[in-house]
Backbone as ProteinMPNN parsed JSONL, in Angstrom:
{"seq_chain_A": "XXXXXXXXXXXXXXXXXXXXXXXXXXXXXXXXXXXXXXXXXXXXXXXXXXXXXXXXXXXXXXXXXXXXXXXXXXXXXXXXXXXXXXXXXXXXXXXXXXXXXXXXXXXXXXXXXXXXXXXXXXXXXXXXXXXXXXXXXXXXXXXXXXXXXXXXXXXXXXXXXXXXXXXXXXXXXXXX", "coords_chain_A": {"N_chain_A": [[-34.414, 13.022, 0.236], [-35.392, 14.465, 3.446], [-36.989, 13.019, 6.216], [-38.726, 14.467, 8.445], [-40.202, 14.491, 11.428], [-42.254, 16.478, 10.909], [-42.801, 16.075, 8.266], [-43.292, 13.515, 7.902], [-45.456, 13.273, 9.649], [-47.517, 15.13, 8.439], [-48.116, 13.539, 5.789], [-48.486, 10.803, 7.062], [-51.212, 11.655, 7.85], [-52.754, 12.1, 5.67], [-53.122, 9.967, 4.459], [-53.739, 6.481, 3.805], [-52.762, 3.873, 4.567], [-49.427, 2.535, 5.323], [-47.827, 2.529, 2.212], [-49.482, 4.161, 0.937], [-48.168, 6.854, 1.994], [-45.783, 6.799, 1.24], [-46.421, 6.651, -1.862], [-47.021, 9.012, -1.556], [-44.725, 10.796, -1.353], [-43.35, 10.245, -3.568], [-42.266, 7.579, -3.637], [-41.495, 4.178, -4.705], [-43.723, 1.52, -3.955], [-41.789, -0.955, -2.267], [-40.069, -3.518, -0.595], [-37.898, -2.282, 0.692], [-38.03, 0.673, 0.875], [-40.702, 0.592, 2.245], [-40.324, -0.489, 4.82], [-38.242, 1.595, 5.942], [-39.689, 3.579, 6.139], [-42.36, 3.031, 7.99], [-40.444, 2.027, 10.206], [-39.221, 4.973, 10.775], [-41.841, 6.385, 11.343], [-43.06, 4.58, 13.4], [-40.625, 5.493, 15.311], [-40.933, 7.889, 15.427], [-43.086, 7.903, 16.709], [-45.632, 8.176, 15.677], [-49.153, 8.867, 14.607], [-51.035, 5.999, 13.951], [-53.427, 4.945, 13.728], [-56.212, 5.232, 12.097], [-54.966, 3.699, 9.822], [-55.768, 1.468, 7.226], [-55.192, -1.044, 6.919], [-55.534, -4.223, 5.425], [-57.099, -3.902, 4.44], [-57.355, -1.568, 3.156], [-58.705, -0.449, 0.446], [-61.627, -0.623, 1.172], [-64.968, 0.34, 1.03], [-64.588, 2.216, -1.056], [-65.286, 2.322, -4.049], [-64.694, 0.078, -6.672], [-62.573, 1.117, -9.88], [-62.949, -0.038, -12.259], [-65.543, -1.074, -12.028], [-67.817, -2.539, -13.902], [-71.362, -0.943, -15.103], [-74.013, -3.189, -14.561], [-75.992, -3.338, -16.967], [-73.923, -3.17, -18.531], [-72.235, -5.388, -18.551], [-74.095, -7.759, -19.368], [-74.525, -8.039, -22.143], [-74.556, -9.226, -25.48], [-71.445, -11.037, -26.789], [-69.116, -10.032, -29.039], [-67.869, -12.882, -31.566], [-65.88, -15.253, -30.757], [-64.395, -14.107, -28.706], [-63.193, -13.712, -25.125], [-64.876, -15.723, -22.093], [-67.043, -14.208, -20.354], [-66.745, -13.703, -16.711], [-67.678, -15.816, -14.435], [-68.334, -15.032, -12.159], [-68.44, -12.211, -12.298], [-71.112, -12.272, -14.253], [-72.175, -13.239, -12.218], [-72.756, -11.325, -10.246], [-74.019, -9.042, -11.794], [-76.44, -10.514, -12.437], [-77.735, -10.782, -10.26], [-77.965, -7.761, -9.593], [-79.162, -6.471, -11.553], [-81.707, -7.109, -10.302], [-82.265, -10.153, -10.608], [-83.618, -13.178, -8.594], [-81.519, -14.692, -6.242], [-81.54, -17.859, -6.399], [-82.068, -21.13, -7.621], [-83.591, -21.649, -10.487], [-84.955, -23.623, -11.23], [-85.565, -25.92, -9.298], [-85.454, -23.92, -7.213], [-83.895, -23.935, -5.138], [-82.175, -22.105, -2.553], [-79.114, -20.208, -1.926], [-77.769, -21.414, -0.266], [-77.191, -24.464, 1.069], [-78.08, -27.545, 3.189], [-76.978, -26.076, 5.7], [-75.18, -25.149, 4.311], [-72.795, -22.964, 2.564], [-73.682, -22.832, -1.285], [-72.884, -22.744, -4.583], [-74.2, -20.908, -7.008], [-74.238, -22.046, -10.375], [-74.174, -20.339, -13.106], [-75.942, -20.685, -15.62], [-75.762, -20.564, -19.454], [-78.485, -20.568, -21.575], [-78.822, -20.881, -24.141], [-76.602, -22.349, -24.541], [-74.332, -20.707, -26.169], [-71.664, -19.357, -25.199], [-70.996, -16.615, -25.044], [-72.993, -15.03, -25.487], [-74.265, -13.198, -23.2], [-77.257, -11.548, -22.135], [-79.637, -11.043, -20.152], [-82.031, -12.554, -20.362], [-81.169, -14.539, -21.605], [-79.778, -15.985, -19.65], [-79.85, -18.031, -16.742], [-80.252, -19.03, -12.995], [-78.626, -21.469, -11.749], [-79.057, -24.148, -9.74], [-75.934, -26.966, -9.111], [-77.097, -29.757, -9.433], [-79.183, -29.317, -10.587], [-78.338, -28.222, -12.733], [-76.678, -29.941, -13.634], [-78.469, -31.799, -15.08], [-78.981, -30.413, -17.568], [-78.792, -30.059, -21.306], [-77.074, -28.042, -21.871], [-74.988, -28.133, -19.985], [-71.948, -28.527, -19.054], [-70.764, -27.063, -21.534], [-71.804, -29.594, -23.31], [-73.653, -28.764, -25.747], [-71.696, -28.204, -27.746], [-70.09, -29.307, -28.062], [-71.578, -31.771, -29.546], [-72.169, -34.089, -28.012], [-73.334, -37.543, -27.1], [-75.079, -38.249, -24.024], [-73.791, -40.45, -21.643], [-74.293, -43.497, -20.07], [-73.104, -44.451, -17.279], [-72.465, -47.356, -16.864], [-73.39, -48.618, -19.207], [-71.906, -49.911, -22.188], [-68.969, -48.793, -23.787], [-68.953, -46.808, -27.035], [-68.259, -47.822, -30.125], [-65.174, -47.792, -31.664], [-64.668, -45.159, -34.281], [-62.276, -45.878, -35.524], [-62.717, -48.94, -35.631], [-64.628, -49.612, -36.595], [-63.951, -48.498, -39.181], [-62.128, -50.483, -39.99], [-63.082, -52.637, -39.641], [-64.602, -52.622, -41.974], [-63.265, -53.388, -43.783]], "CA_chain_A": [[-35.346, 13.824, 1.018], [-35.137, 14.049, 4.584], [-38.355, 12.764, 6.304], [-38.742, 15.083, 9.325], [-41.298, 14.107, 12.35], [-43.262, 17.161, 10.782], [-43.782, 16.224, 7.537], [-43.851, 12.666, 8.36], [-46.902, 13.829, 10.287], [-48.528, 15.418, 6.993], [-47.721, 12.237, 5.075], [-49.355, 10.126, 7.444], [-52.496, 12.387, 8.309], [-53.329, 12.09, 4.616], [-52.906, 8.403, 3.997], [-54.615, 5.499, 5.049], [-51.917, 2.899, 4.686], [-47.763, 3.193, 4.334], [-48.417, 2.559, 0.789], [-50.102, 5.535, 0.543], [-47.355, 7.647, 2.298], [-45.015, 6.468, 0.127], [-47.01, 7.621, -3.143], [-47.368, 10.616, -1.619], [-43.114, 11.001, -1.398], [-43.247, 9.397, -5.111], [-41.804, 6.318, -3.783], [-42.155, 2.713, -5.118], [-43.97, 0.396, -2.724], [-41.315, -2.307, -2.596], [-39.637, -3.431, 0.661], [-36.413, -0.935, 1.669], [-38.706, 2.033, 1.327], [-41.859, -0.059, 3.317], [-39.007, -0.529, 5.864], [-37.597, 2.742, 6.047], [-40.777, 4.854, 6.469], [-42.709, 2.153, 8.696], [-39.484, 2.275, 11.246], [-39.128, 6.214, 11.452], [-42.881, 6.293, 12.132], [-42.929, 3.949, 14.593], [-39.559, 5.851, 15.621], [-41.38, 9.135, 16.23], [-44.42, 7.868, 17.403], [-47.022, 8.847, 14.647], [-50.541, 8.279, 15.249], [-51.388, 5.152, 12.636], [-54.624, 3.876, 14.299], [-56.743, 5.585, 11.012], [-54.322, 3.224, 8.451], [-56.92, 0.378, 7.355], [-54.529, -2.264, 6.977], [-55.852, -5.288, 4.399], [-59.081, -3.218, 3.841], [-56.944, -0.087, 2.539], [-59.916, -0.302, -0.35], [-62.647, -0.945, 1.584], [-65.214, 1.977, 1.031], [-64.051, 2.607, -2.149], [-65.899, 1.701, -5.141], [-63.601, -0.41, -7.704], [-62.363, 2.124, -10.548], [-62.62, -0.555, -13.626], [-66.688, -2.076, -12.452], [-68.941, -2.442, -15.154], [-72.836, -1.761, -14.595], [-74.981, -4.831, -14.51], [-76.603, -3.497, -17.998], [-73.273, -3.521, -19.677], [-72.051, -6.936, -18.58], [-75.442, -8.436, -19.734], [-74.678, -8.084, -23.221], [-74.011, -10.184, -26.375], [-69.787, -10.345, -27.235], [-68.292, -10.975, -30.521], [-67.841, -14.01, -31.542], [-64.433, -15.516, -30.242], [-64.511, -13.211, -27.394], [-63.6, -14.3, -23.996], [-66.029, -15.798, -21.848], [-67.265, -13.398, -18.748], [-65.996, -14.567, -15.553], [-69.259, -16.342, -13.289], [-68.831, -14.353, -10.876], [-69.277, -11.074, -12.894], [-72.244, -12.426, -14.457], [-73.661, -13.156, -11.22], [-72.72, -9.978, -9.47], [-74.851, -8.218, -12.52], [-77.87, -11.102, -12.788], [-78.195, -10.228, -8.833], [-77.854, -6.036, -9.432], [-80.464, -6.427, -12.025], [-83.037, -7.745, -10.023], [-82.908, -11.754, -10.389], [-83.127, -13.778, -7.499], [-80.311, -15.515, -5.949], [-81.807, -19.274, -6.127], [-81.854, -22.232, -8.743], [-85.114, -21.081, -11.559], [-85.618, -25.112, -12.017], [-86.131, -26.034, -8.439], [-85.999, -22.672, -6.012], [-82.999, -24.066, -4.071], [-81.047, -21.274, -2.638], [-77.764, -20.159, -2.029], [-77.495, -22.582, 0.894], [-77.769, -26.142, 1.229], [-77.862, -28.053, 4.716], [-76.521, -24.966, 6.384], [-73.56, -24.531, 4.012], [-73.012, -22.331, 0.846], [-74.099, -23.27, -2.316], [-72.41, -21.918, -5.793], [-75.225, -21.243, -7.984], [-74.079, -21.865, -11.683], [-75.048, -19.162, -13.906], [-76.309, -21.452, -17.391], [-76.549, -19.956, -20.733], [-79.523, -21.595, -21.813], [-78.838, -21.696, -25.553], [-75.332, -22.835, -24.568], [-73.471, -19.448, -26.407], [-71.386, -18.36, -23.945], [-70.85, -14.992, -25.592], [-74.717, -14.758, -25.443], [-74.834, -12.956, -21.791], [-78.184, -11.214, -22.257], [-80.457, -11.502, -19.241], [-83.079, -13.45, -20.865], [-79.917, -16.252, -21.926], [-78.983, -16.267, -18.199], [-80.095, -18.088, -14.989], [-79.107, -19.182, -11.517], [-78.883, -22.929, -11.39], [-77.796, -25.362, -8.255], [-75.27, -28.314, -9.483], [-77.804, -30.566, -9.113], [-80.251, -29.306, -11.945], [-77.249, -27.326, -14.197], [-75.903, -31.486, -14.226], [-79.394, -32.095, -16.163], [-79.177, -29.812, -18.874], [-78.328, -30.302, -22.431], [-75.908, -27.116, -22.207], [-73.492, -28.858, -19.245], [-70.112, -28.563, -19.245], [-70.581, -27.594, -22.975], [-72.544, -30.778, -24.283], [-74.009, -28.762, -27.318], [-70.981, -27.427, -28.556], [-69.025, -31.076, -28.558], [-72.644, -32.89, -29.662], [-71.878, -35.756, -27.426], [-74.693, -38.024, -25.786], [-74.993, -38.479, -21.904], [-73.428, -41.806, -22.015], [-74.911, -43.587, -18.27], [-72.312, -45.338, -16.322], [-73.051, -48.966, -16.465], [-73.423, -48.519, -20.815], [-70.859, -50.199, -22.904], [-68.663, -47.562, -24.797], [-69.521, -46.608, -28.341], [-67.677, -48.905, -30.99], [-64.871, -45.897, -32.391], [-64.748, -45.17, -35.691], [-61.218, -46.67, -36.418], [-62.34, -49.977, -35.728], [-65.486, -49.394, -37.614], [-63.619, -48.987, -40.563], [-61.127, -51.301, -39.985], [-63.97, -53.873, -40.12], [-65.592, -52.792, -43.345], [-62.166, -53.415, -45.318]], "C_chain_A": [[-35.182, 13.461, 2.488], [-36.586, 14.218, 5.118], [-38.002, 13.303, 7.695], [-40.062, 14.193, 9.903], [-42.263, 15.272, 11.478], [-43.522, 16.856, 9.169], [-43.896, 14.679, 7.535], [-45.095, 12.604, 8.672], [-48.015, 14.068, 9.097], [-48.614, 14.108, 6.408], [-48.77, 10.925, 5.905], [-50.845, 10.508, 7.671], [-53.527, 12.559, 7.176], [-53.775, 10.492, 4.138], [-53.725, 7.644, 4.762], [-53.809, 4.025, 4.931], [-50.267, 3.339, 4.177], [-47.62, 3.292, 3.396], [-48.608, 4.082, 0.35], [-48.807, 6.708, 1.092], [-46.029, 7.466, 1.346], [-45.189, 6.909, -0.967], [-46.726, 8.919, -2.901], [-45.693, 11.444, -1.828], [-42.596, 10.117, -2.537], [-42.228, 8.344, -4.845], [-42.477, 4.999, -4.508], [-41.947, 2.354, -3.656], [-43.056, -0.602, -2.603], [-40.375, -2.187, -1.118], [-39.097, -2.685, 1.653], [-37.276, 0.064, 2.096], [-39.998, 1.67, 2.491], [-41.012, -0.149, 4.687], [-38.902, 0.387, 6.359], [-38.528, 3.515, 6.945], [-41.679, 4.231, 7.621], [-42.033, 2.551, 10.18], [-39.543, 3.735, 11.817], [-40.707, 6.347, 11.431], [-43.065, 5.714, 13.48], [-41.754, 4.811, 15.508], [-39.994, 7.874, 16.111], [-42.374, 9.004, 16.395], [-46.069, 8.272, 17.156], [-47.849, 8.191, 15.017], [-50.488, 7.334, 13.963], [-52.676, 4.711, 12.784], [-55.655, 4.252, 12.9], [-56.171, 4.482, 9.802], [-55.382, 1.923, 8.629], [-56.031, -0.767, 7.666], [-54.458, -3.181, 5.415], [-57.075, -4.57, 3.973], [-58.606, -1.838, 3.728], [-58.209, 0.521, 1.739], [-61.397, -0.483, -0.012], [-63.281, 0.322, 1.652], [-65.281, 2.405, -0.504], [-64.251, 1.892, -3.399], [-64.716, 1.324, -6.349], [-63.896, 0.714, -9.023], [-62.97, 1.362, -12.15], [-64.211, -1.474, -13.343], [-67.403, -1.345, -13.21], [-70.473, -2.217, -14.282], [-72.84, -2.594, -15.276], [-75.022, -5.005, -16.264], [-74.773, -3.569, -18.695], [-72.075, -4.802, -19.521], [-72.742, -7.843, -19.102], [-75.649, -8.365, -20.716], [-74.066, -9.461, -24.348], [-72.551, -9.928, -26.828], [-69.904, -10.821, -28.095], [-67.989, -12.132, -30.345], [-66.094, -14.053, -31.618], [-63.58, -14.503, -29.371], [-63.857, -13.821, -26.079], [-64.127, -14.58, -23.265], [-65.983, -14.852, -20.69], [-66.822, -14.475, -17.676], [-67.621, -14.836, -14.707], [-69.3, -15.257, -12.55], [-69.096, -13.069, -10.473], [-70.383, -11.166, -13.348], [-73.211, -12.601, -13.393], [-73.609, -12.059, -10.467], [-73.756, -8.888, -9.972], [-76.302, -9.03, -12.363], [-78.655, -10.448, -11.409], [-78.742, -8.461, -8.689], [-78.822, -5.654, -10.199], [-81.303, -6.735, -11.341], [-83.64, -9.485, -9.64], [-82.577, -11.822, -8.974], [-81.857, -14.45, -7.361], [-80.852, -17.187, -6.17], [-82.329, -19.557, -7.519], [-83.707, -21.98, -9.422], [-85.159, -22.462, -11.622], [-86.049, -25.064, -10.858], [-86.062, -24.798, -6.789], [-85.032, -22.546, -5.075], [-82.242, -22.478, -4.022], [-79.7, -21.149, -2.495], [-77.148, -21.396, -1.042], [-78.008, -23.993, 0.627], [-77.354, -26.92, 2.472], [-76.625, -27.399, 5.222], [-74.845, -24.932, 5.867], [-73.537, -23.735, 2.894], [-72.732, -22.903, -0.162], [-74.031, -22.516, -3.494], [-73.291, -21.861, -6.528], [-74.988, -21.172, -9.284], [-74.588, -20.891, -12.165], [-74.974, -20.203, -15.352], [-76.398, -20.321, -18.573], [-77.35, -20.416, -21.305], [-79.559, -21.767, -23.056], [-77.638, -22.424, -26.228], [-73.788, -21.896, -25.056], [-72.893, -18.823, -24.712], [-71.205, -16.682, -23.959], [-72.378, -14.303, -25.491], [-75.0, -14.33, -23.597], [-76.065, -12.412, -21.31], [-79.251, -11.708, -21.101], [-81.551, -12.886, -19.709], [-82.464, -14.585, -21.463], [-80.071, -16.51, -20.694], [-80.39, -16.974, -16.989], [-79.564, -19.276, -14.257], [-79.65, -20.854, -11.709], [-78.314, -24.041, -10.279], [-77.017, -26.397, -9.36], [-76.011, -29.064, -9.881], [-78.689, -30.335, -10.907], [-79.241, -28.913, -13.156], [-76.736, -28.854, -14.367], [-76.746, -32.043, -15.635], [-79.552, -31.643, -17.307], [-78.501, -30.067, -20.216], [-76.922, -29.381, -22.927], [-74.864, -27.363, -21.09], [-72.962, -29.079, -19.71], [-70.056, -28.605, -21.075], [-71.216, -28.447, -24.053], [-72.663, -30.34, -25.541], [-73.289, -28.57, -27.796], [-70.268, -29.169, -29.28], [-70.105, -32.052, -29.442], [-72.51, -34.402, -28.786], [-72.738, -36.277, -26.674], [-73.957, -38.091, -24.296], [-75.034, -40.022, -22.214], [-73.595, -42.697, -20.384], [-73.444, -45.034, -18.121], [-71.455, -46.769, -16.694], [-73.517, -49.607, -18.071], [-72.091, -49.069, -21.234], [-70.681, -48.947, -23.905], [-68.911, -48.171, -26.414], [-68.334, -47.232, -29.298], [-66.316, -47.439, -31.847], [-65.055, -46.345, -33.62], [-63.495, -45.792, -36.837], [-61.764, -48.34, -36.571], [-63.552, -50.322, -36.526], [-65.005, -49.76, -39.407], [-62.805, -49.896, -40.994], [-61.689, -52.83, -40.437], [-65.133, -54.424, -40.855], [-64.507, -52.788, -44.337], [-62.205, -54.854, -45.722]], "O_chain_A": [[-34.874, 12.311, 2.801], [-37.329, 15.132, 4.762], [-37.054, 12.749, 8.252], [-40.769, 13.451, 9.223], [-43.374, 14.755, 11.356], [-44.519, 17.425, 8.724], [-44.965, 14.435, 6.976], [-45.87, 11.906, 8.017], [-49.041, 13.423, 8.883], [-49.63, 13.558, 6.833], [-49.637, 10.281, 5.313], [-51.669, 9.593, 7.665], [-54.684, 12.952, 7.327], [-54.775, 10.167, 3.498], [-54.257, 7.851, 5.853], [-54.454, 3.038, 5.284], [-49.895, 4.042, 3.238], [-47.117, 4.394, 3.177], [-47.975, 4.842, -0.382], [-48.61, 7.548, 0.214], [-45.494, 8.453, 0.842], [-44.291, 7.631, -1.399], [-46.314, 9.774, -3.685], [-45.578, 12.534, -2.389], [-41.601, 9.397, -2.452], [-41.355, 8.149, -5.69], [-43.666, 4.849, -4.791], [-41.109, 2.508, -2.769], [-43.668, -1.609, -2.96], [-40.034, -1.118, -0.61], [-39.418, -2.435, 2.814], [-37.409, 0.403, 3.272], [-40.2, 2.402, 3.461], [-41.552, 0.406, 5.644], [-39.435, 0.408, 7.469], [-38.315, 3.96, 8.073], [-41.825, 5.105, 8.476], [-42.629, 3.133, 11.087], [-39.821, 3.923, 13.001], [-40.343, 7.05, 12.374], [-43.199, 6.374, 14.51], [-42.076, 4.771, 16.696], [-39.445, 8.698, 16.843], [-43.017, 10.048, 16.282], [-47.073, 8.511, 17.828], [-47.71, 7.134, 15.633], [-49.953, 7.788, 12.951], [-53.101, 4.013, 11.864], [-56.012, 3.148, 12.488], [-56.903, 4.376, 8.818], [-55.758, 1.448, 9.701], [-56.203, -1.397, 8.71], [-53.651, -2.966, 4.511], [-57.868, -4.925, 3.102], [-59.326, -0.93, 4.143], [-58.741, 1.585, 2.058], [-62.264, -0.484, -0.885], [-62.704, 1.312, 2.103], [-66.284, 2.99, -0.914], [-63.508, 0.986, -3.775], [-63.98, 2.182, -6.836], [-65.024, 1.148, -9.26], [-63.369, 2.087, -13.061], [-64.403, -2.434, -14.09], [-67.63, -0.139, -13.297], [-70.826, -2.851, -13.287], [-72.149, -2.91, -16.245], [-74.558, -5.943, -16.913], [-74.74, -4.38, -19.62], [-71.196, -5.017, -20.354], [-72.143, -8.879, -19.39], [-76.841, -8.522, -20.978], [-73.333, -10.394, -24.019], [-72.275, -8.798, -27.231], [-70.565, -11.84, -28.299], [-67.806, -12.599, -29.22], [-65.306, -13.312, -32.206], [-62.378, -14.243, -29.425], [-64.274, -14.979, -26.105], [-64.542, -13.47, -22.931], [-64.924, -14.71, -20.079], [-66.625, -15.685, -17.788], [-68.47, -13.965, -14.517], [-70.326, -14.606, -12.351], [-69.551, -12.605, -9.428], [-71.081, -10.199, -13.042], [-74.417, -12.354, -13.372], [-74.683, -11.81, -9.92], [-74.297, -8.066, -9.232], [-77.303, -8.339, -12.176], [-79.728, -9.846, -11.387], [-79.616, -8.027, -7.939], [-79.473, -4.661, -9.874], [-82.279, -6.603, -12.08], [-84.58, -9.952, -8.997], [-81.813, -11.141, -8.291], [-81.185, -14.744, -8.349], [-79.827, -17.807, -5.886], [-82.817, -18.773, -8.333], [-84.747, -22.157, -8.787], [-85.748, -22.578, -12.697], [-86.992, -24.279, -10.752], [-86.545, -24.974, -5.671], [-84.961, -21.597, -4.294], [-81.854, -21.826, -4.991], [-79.025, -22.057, -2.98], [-76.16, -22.097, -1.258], [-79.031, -24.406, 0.081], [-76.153, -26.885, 2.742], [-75.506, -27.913, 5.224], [-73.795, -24.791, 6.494], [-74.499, -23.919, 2.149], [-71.673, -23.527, -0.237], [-74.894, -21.657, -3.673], [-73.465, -22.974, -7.025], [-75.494, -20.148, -9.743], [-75.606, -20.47, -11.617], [-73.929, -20.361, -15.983], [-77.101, -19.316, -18.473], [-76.707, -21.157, -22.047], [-80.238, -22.72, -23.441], [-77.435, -22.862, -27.36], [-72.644, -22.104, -24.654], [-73.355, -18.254, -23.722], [-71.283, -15.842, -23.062], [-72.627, -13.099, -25.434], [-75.743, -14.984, -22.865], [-76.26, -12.618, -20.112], [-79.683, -12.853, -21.23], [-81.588, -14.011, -19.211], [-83.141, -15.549, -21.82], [-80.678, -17.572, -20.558], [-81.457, -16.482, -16.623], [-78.794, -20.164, -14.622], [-80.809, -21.263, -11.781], [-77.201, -24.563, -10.216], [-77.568, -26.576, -10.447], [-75.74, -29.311, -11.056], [-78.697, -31.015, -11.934], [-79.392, -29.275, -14.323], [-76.281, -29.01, -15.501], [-76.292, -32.475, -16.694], [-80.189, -32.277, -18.148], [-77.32, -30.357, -20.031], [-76.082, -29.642, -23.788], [-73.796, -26.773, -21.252], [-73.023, -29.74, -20.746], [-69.622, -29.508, -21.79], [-71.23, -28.222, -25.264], [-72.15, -30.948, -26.48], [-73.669, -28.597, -28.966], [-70.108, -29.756, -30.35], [-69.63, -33.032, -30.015], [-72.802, -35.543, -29.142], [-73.052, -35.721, -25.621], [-72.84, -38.015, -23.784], [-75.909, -40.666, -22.793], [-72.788, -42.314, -19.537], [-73.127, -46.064, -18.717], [-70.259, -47.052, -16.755], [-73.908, -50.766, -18.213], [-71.116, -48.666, -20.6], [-71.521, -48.314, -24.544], [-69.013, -49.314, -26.86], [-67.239, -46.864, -28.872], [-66.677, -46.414, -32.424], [-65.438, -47.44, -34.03], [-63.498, -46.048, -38.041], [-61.316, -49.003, -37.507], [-63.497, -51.376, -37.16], [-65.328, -50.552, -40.292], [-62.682, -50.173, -42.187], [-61.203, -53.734, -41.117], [-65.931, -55.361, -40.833], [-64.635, -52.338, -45.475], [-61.58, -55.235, -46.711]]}, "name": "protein", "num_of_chains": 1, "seq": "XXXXXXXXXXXXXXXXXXXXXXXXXXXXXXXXXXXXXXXXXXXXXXXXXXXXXXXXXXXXXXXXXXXXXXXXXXXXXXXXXXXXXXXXXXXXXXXXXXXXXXXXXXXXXXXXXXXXXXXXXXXXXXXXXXXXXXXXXXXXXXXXXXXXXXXXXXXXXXXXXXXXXXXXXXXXXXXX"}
């Protein structure tokens, strides 16, 4: 195809990044052609100031988000777990607050940002259901019985400065 200044012109006047001019002349995005079309733009002097840049998508509602209500459900069992930061994008779009339900802290802490765990409170992670879910700082999500897992492994909170637990080989080793 020969890319004329005039339909060059069309091509860009539709688009909002080379990318996009490219689709539109059923190219693949991949360097030579990014090259090619880039250069004879620049090379006849097309207006580009409209192309976003890194924020091509900006504006533009993602094609594949879930609502809130259907992230906030229970999965099959041996499911994968939701990603945090979908669960909190929905706990937030529902309605909860942003800050820690034990002690109130919010997103911030001495003027820096502060990740607020999302807990499952009966420890199911497949269990996403609003009424499983809330926002916890580090601090209090450390205290809970469902950290990092606990109920699933059963394992006590073993403190520091405790001598470890006797194993079980040497247990039996010293009832033969």
């Amino acid at each position: 195809m020969k890319y004329t200044r005039e339909v060059l012109e069309e091509a860009v006047a539709k688009a909002t990044s080379v990318a996009g001019v490219l689709r539109q002349f059923g190219l693949r995005e991949d360097g030579g052609n990014h090259a090619n079309i880039s250069r004879r733009i620049k090379l006849y002097g097309i207006d580009t100031s409209h192309f976003r840049g890194m924020a091509h998508q900006k504006g533009i509602p993602p094609r594949n988000r879930l609502h809130w209500s259907e992230v906030l459900t229970v999965s099959p069992a041996g499911s994968n777990r939701r990603e945090a930061a979908r669960l909190r994008r929905a706990l937030i779009e529902s309605g909860r607050s942003h800050r820690c339900e034990n002690c109130g802290t919010g997103p911030e802490w001495r003027k820096s940002p502060l990740a607020l765990h999302v807990d499952h409170i009966d420890g199911n992670p497949n269990d996403s259901r609003p009424e499983n879910l809330r926002f916890l700082c580090p601090n209090c999500h450390s205290q809970t019985p469902t950290w990092g897992r606990r109920i699933r492994h059963n394992r006590p909170i073993r403190a520091l400065d405790a001598a470890p637990a006797e194993s079980s080989i040497e247990a039996e080793a010293g009832t033969r």
